[in-house]
N, C-alpha and C positions, 0 to 999 in steps of 0.2 A: 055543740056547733060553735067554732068561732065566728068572729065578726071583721066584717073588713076593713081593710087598712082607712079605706075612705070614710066610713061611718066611725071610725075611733076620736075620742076627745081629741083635742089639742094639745093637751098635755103630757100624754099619753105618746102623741108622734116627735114632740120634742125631743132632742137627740144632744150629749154634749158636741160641742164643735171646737175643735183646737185652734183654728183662726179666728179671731175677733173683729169685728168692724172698725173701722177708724174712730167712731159716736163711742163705740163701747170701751175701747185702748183709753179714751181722751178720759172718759168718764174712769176709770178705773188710775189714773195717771192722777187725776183731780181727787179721790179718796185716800189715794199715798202721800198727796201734797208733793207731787213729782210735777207738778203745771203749771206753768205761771201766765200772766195777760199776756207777755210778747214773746212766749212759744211758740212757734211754729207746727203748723199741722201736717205738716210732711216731716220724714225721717223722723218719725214717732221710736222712741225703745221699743224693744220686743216685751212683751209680758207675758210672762211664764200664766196659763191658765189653766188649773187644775180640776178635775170630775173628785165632784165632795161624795165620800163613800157612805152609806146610810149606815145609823147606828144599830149595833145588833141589839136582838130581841133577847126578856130574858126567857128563860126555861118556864115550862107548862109544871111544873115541879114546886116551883117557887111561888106562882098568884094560885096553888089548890090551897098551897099550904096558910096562905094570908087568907084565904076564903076560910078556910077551915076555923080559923083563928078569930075570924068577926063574928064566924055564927056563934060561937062558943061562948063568946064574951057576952050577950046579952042573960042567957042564963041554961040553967040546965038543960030544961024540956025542949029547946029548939036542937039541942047537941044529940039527944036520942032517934032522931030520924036521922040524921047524916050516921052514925051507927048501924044502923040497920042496911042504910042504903051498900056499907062498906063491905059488910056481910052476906049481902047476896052478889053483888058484883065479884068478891075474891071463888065461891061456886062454879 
């Protein structure tokens, strides 16, 4: 069952927004060093604001095989259950 829009986190309902506030142009104008004391707060430049793309995940293929590869390393007897476990799963 999902859940409703109103019971959803906060963060959760955040959304990008391609308009920026005047507070947030200024402040974003002030990390460029585009601002100075006797700028004016009207007729701000536009600033390009871009939605950051999340980084891809790696492959389920890659953390078995570093699993595989830590139990190994401590010594033999813990590598013979994973072994066996490989053996009835391919069944």
């Amino acid at each position: 069952m999902s859940i409703d829009r109103s019971l959803r986190l906060k963060s959760s309902l955040e959304r990008h927004r391609n308009v920026l506030s005047r507070a947030e142009r200024v402040a974003h104008l002030v990390e460029q060093d585009r601002w100075g004391d006797r700028t004016s707060a009207l007729n701000l430049p536009k600033i390009a604001h871009r939605k950051a793309k999340a980084a891809k995940k790696k492959p389920k293929v890659e953390a078995a095989a570093t699993a595989e590869a830590a139990a190994a390393a401590p010594g033999a007897p813990a590598a013979a259950p994973a072994a066996a476990e490989t053996k009835t799963k391919t069944k």
